[in-house]
Each structure stands twice: as C-alpha cells, then as structure tokens.
C-alpha positions in Angstrom: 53.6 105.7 -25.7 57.5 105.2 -25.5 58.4 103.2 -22.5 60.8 105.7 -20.4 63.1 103.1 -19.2 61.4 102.8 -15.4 58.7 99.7 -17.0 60.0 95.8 -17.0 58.8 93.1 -18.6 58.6 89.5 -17.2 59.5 90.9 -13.4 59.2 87.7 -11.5 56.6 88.3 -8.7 57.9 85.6 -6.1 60.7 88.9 -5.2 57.8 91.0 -4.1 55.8 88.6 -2.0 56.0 87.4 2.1 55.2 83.8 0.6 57.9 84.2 -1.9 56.1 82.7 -4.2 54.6 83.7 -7.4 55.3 84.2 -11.4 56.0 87.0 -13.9 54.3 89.8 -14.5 54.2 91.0 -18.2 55.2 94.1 -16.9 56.2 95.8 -13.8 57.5 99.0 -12.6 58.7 100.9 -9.3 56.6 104.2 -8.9 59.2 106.5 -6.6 57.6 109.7 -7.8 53.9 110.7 -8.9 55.2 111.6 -12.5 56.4 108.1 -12.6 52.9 107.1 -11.5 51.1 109.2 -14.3 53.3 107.7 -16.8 52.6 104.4 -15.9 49.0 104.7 -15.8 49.2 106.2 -19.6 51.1 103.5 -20.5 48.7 101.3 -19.1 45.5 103.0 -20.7 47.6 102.6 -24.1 48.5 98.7 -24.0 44.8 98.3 -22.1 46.6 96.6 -19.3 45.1 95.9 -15.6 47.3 97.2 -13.3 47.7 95.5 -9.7 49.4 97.9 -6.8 51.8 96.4 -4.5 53.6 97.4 -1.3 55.4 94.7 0.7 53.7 92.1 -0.6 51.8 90.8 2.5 48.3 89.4 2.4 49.0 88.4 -1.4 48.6 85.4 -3.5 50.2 85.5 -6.7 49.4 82.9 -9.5 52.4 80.9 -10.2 51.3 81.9 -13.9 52.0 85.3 -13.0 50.0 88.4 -14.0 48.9 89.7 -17.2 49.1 93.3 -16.8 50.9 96.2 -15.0 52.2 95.7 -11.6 52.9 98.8 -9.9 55.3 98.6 -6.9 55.0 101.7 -4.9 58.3 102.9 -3.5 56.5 106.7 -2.3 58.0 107.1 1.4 58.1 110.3 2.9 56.8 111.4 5.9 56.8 114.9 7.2 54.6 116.9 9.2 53.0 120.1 7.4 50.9 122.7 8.9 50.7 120.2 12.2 49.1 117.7 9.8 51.3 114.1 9.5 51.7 113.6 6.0 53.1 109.9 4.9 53.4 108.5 1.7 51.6 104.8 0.8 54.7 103.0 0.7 55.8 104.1 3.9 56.4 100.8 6.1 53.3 100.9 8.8 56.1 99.2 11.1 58.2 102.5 10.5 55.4 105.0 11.8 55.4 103.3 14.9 58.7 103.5 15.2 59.0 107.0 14.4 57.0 107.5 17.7 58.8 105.9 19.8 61.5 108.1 18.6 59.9 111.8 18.9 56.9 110.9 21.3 53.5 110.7 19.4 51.1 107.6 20.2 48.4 105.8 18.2 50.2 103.3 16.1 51.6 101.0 18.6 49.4 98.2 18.2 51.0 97.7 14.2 54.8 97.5 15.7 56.1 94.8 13.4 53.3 94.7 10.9 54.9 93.8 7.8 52.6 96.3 5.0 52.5 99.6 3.9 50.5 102.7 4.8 48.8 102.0 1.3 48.0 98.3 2.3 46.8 98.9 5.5 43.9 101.5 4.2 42.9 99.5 1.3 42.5 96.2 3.8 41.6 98.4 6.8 44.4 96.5 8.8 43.9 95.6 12.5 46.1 94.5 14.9 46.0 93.3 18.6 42.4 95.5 18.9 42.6 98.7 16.7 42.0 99.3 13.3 44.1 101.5 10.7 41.1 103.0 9.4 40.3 104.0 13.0 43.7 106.5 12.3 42.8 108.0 8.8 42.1 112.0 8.5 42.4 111.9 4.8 43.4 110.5 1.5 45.3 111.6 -1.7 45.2 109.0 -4.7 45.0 108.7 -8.2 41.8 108.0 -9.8 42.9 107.1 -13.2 42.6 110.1 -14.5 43.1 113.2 -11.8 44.7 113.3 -8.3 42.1 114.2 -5.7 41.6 114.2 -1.8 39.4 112.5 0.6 38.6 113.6 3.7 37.3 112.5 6.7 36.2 115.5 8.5 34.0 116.5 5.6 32.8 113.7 5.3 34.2 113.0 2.2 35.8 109.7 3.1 33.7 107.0 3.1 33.6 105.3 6.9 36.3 102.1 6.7 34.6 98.2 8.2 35.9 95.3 8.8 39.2 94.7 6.7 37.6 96.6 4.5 37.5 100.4 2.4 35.7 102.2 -0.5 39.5 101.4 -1.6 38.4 97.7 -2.2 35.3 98.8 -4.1 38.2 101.1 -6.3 41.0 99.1 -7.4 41.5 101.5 -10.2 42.4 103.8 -7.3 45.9 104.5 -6.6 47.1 105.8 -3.4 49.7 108.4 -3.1 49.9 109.7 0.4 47.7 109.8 3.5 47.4 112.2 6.3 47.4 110.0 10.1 46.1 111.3 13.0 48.6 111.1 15.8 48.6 112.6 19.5 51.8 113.6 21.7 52.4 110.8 24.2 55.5 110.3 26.6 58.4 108.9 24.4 59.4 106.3 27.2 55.4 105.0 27.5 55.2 104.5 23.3 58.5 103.0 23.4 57.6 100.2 26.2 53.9 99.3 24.1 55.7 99.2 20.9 58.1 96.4 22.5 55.3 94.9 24.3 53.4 94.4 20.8 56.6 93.6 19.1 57.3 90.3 21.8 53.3 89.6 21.9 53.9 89.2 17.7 57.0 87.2 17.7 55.7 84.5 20.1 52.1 84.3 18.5 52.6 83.8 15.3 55.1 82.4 12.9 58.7 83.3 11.6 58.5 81.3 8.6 57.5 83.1 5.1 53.7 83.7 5.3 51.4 86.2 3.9 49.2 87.2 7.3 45.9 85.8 7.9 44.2 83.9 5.0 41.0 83.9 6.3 38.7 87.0 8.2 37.4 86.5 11.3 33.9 85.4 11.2 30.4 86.2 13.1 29.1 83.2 14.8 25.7 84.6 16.5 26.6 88.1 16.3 29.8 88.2 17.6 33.4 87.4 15.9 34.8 84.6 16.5 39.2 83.5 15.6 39.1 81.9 11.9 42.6 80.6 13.4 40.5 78.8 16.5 38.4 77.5 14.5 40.9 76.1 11.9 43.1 74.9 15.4 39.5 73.1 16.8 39.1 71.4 13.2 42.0 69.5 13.7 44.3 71.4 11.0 47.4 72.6 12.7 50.2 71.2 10.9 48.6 70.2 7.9 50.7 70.5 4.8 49.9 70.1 1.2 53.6 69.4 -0.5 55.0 72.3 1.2 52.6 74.7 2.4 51.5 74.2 6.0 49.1 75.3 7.9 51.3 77.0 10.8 51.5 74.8 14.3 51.7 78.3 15.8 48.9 80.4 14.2 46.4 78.1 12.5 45.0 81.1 10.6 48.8 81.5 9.0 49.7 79.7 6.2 53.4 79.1 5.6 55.9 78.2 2.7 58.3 75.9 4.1 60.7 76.5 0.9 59.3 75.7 -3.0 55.8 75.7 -2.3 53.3 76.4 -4.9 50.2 79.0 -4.9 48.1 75.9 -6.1 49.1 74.1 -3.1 47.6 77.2 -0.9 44.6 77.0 -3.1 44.1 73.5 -1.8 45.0 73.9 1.6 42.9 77.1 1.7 39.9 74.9 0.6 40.7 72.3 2.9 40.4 74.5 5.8 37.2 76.0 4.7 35.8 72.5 3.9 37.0 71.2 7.4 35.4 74.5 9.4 32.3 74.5 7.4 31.8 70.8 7.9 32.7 70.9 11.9 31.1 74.4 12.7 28.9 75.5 9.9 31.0 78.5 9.5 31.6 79.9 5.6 35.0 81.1 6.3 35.8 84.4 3.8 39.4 85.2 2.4 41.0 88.0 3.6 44.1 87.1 1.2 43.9 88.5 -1.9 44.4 86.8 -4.9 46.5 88.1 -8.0 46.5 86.6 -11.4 44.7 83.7 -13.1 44.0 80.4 -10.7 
C-alpha cells in the first residue's frame, strides 16, 4: 500500500525513551487517530513488519541497533466521561488522571501521581505504585486485534484477571490498545489533592531524577512473600556501580540511570551484573521487568 505521509523511516528511538537511549527504527509513525492506526497495521501486514507500541517510553530498552520493524507511537488522548462511564484513551499520561482528580474530585489514582507512562503502558505491565495496582482500576478494554476492534470487559468476565506486572496484554503483543474505561469514585477535591502531593514528594525523594527507565528488575518471592529487587541489589553491595556510564542509582538500587552517552549494551552488563551479584549472595533469580526492544 502507498504510505499516506504519517510513516517515517529511520526515526531515531533514543527521542522516545526515559534512558534516552536507543537507535533507529526502519519505520515509525504517530497514531493520533484509529484510522491512522488501521492504516498502519495494513501497512505493516503488507511489508511483513513487527510492529512495537510505545507510549512514553518508560520501562524500555531499546537496542542501540535500533528496531527492524514498525514502531507505533500512540498519541490517542482523550478523556471524557460517557453514560457515567470514564473513558481515556491509551496515550493518555497515567500522571494526568490523577491530576484530573484532584481537579474535579474523583479518587483512585493517587498512588501513580508522577508516574511517567501511559494508560496503555500501565495495563499491558499492570503498573503498581506505593501499594496499588492499575489493573486493580480496569472496567474494560477497547484494542485492536490485528484485524477488528473489539471490547473486553471486566464485569462479564470477559477480561482476563491482571497479576503481578503482568496482563493477557503481555501474552498479545499483536494487540493494540485504543482506549480504556477506569473505574473512579467521587472523593473530596481537597483530600485527593493532599495524597496526590503526598505521593508526588514520597516519589521525588525515593528515587532518582536522572534519565532512567523505572525498575529493571520485578520484585521477587523469597519463601512466599515478595521481597525489594532494589534491597537486594543495595545488600549486594551494588549502589553506585557503573559500567562506562550507566549506574546503578545510589538512591534506588533497582533504578538504573544514564549519566549522559550511555549505551543499552552497557545496561545489558550492568543488568547481568546485578543478577549475578543477587543470585550469588541470596540465591534469588532476579526476572526483568524492563522490556527489551530490538536485537541484543
């Protein structure tokens, strides 16, 4: 098919990523509408590319050789409440809903004040922050399937229950999400407006300022019970420890951060450091919750 204009080649990814790091992809678009969406996925289906979705780039690891296929940046962000249901497109900054009710007075999203992802990032990783879970706020799902747009629901049962950092999303990557409908609950404005600065200074003092992606690692069970990956890196002795310049942050050992020019092979090694240094210390297998993009 004819490429309508809105497709890019050789996008460099290190613009679209908290690490700012990261190399080309051989093409890459901005989806602001769902025709836009469709189109790409056709022109995807006729160059048989892979497509990757991205939001704000957080908990990403892009191959400094870039990606060999479609990358899809999804710039859907309307929210609006329809038939008392709150409707809010993937794109949508999480950090903006709890904004939003701190302006008009609804509750339930206070705990992601500052959390820098989308809506559509937060379902697919089941984000959680400070003790809830974004799954925990889902009533349903519209997304693209590759080939129709469809709805899951939670109250039928439709939608699949969300785990730990993780959703049926994850087990879908072909799956595209276009909007999501959030359960929210009238609260007094003053009350949201006091947790959502609360969270915000509990944020800004715990971890760190520099570029980072989030937390590379998931928490782990040790006998039952989940124990901090960023303890466990801290107890190994790792604070501070930089390959060229990617560090290990002295504030939140579970955040890695690029001090300026770093390289996603340097993460790769420091990431296997960390692991090797836990597992050899604790006997703990620690699991990525980054995801990585591209060939490594």
């Amino acid at each position: 098919m004819k490429n309508s204009g809105f497709i890019h080649e050789g996008e460099p990814l290190a613009k679209y990523s908290t690490l700012g790091m990261g190399g080309p992809a051989d093409f890459f678009a901005r989806i602001k509408t769902e025709g836009q969406l469709l189109e790409a996925a056709e022109f995807a289906r006729d160059k048989r590319l892979d497509i990757f979705v991205l939001g704000h780039g957080s908990n990403i690891l892009f191959s400094d050789k870039g990606f060999g296929g479609l990358a899809l940046k999804i710039c859907l962000r309307k929210m609006h409440f329809l038939n008392d249901e709150y409707w809010v497109d993937a794109g949508v900054a999480v950090c903006n809903i709890a904004e939003l009710g701190g302006m008009i007075g609804f509750s339930g999203f206070e705990e992601f004040s500052g959390l820098p992802g989308t809506v559509g990032g937060a379902i697919f990783g089941n984000a959680g922050c400070f003790g809830a879970e974004f799954g925990q706020k889902v009533k349903a799902v519209k997304f693209f399937d590759g080939e129709n747009i469809s709805i899951l629901k939670t109250e039928s049962c439709i939608l699949p229950p969300f785990s730990y950092r993780h959703s049926i999303f994850k087990e879908h990557p072909e799956w595209i999400m276009i909007s999501v409908c959030l359960t929210v609950k009238p609260c007094d404005l003053s009350a949201v407006v006091r947790k959502n600065q609360e969270i915000l200074a509990r944020r800004r003092s715990g971890q760190p300022r520099t570029k980072s992606a989030g937390c590379i690692f998931k928490n782990p069970l040790r006998d039952g019970e989940q124990v901090s990956a960023g303890k466990l890196i801290d107890n190994a002795g790792l604070k501070g420890q930089r390959i060229d310049n990617a560090e290990i942050s002295p504030i939140h050992a579970n955040f890695f951060v690029n001090l300026g020019g770093a390289k996603a092979s340097d993460f790769v090694e420091l990431i296997k450091l960390a692991r090797g240094k836990v597992f050899e210390k604790f006997g703990i297998v620690l699991e990525e919750e980054i995801v990585r993009v591209g060939e490594f």
